[in-house]
C-alpha positions in Angstrom: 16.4 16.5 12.8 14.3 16.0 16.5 15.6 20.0 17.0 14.8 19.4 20.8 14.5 23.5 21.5 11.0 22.8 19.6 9.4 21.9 22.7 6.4 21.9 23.0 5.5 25.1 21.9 3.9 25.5 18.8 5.5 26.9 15.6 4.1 29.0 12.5 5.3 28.7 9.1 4.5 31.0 6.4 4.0 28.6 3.5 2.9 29.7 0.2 1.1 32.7 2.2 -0.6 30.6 4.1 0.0 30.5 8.1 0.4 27.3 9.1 0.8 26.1 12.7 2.6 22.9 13.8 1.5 22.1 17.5 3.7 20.0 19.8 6.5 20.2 17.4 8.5 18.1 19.6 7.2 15.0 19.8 8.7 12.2 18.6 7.0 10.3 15.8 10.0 7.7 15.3 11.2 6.6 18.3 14.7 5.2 17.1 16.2 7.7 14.8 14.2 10.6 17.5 12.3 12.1 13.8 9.5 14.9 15.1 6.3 16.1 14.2 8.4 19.5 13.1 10.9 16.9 11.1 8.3 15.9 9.1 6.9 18.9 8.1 10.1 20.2 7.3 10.9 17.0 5.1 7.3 17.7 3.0 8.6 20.9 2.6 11.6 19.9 1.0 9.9 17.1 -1.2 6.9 19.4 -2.5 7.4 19.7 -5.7 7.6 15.9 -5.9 5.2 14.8 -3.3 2.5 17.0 -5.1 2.8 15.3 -8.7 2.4 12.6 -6.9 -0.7 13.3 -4.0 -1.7 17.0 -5.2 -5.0 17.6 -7.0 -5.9 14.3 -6.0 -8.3 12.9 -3.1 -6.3 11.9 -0.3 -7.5 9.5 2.3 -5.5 10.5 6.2 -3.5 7.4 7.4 -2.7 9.5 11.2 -0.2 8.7 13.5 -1.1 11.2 16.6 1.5 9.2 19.3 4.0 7.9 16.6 4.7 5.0 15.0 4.9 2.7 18.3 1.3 3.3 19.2 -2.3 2.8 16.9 -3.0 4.8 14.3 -6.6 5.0 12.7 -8.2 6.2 8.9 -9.7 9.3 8.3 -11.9 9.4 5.2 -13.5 12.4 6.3 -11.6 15.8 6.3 -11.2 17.4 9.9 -14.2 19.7 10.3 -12.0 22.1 11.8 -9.2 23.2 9.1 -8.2 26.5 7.2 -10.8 27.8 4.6 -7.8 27.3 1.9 -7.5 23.8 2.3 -9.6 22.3 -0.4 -12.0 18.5 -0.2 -14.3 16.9 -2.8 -16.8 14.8 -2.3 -16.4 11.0 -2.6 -19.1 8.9 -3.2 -18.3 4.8 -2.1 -19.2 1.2 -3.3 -21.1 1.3 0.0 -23.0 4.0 -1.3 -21.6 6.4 1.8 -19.7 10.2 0.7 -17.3 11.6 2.0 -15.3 15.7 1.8 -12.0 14.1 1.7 -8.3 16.6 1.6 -7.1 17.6 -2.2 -3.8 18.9 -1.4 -2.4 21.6 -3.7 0.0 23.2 -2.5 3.2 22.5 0.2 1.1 24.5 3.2 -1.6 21.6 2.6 1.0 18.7 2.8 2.6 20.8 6.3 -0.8 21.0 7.4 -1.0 17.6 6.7 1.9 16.4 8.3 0.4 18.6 11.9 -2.0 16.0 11.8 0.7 13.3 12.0 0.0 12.1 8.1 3.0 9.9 7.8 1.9 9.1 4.4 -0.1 10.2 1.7 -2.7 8.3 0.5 -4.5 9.3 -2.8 -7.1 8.0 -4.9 -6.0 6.9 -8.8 -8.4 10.2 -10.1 -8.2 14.0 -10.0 -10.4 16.2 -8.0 -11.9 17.0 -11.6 -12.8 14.5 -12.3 -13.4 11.3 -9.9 -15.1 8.8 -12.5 -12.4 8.5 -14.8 -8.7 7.6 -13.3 -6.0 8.8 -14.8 -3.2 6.0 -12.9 -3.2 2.7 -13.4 -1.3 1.3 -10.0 0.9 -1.8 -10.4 1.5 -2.5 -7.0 4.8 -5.3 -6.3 4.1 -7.3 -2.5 6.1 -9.9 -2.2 5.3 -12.8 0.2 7.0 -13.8 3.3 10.2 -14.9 2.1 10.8 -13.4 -0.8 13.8 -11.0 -1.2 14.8 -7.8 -2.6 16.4 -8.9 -5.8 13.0 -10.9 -6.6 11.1 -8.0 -6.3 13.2 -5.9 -8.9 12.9 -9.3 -11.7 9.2 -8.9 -11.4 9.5 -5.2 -12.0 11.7 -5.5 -15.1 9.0 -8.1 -16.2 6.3 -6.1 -16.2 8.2 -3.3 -17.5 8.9 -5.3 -20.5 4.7 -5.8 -20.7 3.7 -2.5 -20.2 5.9 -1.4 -23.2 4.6 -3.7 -25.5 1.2 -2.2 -24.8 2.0 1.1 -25.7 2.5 2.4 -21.8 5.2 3.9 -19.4 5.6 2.2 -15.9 7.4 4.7 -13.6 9.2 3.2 -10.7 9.3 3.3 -6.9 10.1 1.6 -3.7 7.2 1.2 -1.9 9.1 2.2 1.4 8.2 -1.4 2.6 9.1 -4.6 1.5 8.1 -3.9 -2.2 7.5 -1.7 -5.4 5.3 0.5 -7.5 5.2 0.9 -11.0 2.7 4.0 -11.8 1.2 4.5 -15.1 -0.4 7.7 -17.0 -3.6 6.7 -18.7 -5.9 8.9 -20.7 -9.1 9.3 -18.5 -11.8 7.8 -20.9 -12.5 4.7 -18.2 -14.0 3.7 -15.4 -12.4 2.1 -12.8 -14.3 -1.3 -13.4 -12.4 -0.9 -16.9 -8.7 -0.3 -15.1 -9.4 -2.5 -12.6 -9.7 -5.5 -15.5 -7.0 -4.0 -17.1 -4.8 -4.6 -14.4 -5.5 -8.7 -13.9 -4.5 -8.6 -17.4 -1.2 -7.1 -16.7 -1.2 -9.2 -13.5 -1.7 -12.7 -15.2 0.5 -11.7 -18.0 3.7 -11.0 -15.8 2.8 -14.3 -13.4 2.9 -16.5 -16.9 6.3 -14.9 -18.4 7.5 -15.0 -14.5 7.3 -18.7 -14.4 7.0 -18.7 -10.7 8.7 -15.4 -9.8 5.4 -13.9 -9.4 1.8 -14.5 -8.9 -2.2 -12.9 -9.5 -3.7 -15.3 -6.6 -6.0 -12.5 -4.8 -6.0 -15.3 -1.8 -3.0 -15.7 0.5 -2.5 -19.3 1.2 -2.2 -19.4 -2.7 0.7 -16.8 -3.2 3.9 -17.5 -4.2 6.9 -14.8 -5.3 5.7 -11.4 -6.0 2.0 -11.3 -6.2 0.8 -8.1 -8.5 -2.1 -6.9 -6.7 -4.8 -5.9 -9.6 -7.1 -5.7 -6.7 -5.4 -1.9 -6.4 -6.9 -0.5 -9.0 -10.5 -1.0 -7.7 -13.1 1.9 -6.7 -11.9 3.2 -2.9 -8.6 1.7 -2.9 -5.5 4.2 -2.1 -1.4 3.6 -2.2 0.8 5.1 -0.2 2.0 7.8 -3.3 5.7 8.8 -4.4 7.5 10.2 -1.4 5.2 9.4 1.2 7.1 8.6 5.1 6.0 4.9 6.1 5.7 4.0 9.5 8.7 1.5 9.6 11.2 1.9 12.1 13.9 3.4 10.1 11.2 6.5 8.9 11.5 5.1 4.9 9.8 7.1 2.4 8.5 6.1 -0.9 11.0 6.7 -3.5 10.8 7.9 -7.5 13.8 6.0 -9.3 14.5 6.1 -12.7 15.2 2.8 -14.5 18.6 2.4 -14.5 19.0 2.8 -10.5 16.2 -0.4 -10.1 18.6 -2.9 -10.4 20.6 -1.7 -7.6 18.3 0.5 -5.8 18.1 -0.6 -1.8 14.8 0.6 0.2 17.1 1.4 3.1 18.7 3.7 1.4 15.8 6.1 1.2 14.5 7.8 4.5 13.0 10.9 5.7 16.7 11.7 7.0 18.1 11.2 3.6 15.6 12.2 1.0 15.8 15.6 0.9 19.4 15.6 0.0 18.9 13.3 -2.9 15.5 15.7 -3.9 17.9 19.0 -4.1 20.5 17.0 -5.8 18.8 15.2 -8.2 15.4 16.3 -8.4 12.0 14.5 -8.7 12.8 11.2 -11.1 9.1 11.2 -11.6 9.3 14.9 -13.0 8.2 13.3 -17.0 5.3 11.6 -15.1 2.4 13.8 -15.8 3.2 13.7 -20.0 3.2 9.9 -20.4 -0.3 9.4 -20.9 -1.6 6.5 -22.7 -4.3 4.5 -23.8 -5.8 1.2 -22.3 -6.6 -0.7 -25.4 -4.1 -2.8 -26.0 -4.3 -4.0 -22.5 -7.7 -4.4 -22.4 -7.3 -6.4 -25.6 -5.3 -8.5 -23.8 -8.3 -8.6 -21.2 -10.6 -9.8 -23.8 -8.1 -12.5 -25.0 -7.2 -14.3 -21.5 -10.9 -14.3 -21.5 -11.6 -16.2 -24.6 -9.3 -18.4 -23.3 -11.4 -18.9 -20.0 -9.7 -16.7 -17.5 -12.6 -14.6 -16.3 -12.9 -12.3 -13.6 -11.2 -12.9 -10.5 -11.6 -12.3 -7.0 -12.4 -8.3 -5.5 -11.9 -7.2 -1.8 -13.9 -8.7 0.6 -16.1 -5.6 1.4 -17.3 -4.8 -2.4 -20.5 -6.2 -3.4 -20.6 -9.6 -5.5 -19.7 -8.6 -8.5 -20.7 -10.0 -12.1 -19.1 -12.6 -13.3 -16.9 -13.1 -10.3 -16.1 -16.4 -9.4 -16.7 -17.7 -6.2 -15.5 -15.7 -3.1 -14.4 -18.0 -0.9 -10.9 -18.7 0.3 -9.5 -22.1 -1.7 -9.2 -23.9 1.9 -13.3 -23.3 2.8 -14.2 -23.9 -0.7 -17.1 -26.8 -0.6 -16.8 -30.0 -2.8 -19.6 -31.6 -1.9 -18.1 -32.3 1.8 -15.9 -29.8 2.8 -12.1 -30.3 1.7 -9.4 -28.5 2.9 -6.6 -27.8 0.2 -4.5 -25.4 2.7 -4.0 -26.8 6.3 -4.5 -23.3 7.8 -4.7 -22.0 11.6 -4.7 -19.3 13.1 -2.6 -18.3 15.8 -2.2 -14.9 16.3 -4.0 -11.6 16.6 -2.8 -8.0 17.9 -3.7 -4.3 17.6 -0.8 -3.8 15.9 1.4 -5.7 14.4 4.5 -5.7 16.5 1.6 -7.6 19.3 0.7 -10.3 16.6 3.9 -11.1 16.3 4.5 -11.7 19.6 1.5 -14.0 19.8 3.3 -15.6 17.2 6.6 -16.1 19.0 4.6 -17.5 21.6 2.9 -19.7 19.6 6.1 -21.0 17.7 7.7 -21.2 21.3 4.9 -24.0 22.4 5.4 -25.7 18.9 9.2 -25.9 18.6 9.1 -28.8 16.6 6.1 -27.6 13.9 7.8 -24.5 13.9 11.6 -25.8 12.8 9.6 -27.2 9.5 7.7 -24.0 8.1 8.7 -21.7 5.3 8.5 -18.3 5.3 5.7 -18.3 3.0 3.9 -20.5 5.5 3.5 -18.0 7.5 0.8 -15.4 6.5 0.2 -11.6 8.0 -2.6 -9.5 7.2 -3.7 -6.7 8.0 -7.4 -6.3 8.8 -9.3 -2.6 8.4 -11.8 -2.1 10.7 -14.3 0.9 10.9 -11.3 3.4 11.9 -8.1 0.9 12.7 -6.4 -1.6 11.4 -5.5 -5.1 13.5 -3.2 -7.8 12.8 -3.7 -11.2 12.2 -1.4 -14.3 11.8 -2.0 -17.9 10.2 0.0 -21.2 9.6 -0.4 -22.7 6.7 0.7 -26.1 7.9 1.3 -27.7 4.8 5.2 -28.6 5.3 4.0 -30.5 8.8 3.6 -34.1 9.0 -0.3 -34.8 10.0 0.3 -35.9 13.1 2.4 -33.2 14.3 0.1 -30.3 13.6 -1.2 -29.0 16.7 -5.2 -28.0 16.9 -6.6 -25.1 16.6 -6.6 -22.8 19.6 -7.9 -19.1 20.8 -5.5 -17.3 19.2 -3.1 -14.7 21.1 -3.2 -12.3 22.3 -6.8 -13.5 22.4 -9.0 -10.6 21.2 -9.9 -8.6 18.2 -8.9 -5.2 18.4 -11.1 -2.5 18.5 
C-alpha cells in the first residue's frame, strides 16, 4: 500500500480488456495509514466480484474525494461528460422532476475507473438499470445516536432479523463502515418505491415496539433515542454507501458483508481497505446467496395496513420531497405551534463547518465558553447533521439543552465557525 515509486506518473491497467488509466497514482487519499489513489483501485480490484453484486447493474450516484479525505468532497449525479464509450449511464428521472445519465458499473474496469475519480464509496440506487420503477432492495439502514455503542447496534440488528423472518424475508448483514449497520433485503420488483418506502416504517415501528427503547422510527433528531431505523432510506433518490464500499473515516473502513453468526462479535475496525482483500480471497463474498433471496412484500405491507388501523399513519419524508399525502405535519417537534409557540426540545445551535472535523471545533469552542452547561449534557444531547447542498455537504451542530437547569442555558448565539459553507 502508498507504493511511493507511483509518483505521479500515470498508470494503465488492462482490466477486463478495457485500458484503464489511473492519473496521479500517488496521491494520498488517507492521510494516516498513507492509502493512494493507485491503493484504491487495486483494493476494488480485489473486491469485484463482491463490490459488483452489490453496486453493479445499478445507478450509482459519485460521492468524490479529489484531495482525500482531509479536504471537501462534493456529489456528482451526473456522469463525467468525458469517460470511455464502455462505461455505461441511464437516465434518472427525480422527485424534482430534473434527469440525470448517472454511472451503471458492470464490470471491475468501471469500479477502477471509478476509483481514478476518487470514488471512495459506491453509492447506488435500490433498482436495476432495467428497470428503475420497481426496486428490487429494501434498505434497513441501523444509525445509532450519539452515545450509543457497538453492542446496541448488533441487539437492534438481531431484532429486526427476527422481524424480517416472520415476514417471509432475508436481511443480509453489514457494517456500515461508520458507526452502524445494514441489513439488505431481496424483494420481487412488483413495487413502487412509495410501496417500499411504507413498507419499511412498518419494519421500523415494529423493531422500535419489541426494542422497548433499544431503538427508534423518530424521522426528527431531538426525538431519537438508541438505534433509529431510518425508513426514510428507502424513498425515491436516496442512495447507501453499498457492500464493500471505502468510507472516508480515518482508518480507510470499508463496508463489510458478514454472515450471521460473525454479528455478534463482528468489530467495524476490523474491516479496512488494508485488510479486506485478504478476508475476500480467504473467505469470499458472505453476500455471494444475496441475489437468490428474493421475496415478496405482502406480509410487511400487511403489517403497514394494520399499524394503520391502529392510527399510525404516514410519517415524516426528507425535507426536500414534496408534501406528501397523508403526511403529517413537517415540522420539527420543538417549532411545532400550539396555539402560541411551545418549545418541547430546548435546542441551539452552536456550530457549523464545511466539514465536519470544523464543526466540531466550533463545538469545542463553544463547550470551552460553557464549561459548566457542557459537564451536564448527554451524548445524545448533542446532535450532528449533515446538510446536502447543491454539490457539498456542510456540518451543523445543536444542543439540546434539556439536561440544563433554565437558568444556566446560555442564549443563542452566531454559531461558529460563523458561516454556511458553500
Amino acid at each position: 500500500m502508498g507504493n511511493p515509486a507511483a509518483g505521479k506518473e500515470a498508470v494503465t491497467r488492462n482490466v477486463g480488456g478495457h485500458e484503464v488509466t489511473i492519473s496521479n497514482p500517488g496521491k494520498v487519499l488517507f492521510p494516516k495509514p498513507k492509502y493512494t489513489k493507485l491503493d484504491l483501485a487495486n483494493y476494488y480490484l480485489a473486491v469485484a466480484e463482491g463490490a459488483l453484486r452489490g453496486a453493479g447493474g445499478r445507478p450509482n450516484m459519485l460521492v468524490r474525494f479529489p484531495n482525500g479525505i482531509g479536504a471537501p468532497s462534493f456529489y456528482q449525479k451526473r456522469a463525467p461528460e468525458s469517460r470511455p464509450s464502455w462505461v455505461e449511464v441511464v437516465t434518472l428521472r427525480f422527485p424534482s422532476g430534473r434527469t440525470a445519465d448517472e454511472v451503471v458499473p458492470r464490470d471491475a474496469a468501471a469500479l477502477v475507473w471509478l476509483a481514478n475519480l476518487a470514488c471512495l464509496e459506491l453509492h447506488p440506487h435500490p433498482v436495476r438499470a432495467e428497470d428503475l420503477d420497481h426496486p428490487d432492495e429494501l434498505r434497513v439502514d441501523l444509525d445509532p445516536v450519539p452515545g450509543v455503542k457497538w453492542p446496541q447496534v448488533r441487539q437492534v440488528a438481531q431484532i429486526a432479523r427476527e422481524v424480517l423472518a416472520e415476514v417471509g424475508l432475508t436481511g443480509w448483514p453489514k457494517t456500515s463502515g461508520s458507526r452502524g449497520m445494514h441489513l439488505f433485503v431481496r424483494i420481487e420488483r412488483r413495487w413502487g418505491f412509495d410501496h417500499v418506502r411504507r413498507a419499511a416504517l412498518a419494519l421500523a415501528r415494529e423493531v422500535e415496539r419489541r426494542g422497548k427503547g433499544l431503538a427508534t422510527s423518530k424521522w426528527w433528531k431531538e426525538e431519537r433515542q438508541g438505534v433509529f431505523v431510518d425508513y426514510n432510506q428507502n424513498a425515491k433518490d436516496r442512495t447507501v454507501a453499498s457492500a464493500y464500499s471505502v468510507r472516508p473515516v480515518p482508518d480507510a473502513r470499508v463496508s463489510a458483508p458478514l454472515s450471521w453468526d460473525e454479528v455478534d462479535d463482528a468489530d467495524p475496525e476490523d474491516f479496512t481497505l488494508g485488510t479486506m482483500p485478504k478476508r475476500f480471497a480467504t473467505i469470499g463474498d458472505r453476500h455471494a446467496g444475496i441475489d437468490g433471496s428474493a421475496a415478496s412484500l405482502e406480509q410487511l405491507l400487511e403489517l403497514s395496513a394494520r399499524q394503520e388501523k391502529e392510527g399510525m399513519g404516514d410519517a415524516p419524508w426528507p425535507p426536500h420531497y414534496r408534501k406528501q399525502p397523508g403526511e403529517p405535519p413537517r415540522v420539527q417537534p420543538s417549532k411545532a405551534r400550539t396555539g402560541a409557540r411551545v418549545s418541547k426540545f430546548p435546542l441551539i445551535e452552536v456550530s457549523r463547518g464545511k466539514d465536519k472535523k470544523e464543526a466540531l471545533a466550533g463545538l469545542a469552542k463553544w463547550k470551552k465558553r460553557y464549561p459548566k452547561v457542557a459537564k451536564l449534557l448527554e451524548p445524545a444531547d448533542v446532535l450532528v447533521d449533515q446538510m446536502r447542498g447543491r454539490s457539498s455537504a456542510w456540518y451543523r451542530i445543536r444542543i439540546n439543552l434539556q439536561h440544563v437547569p433554565e437558568k444556566l442555558r446560555p442564549s443563542p448565539r452566531k454559531p461558529s465557525p460563523a458561516r454556511r459553507p458553500a
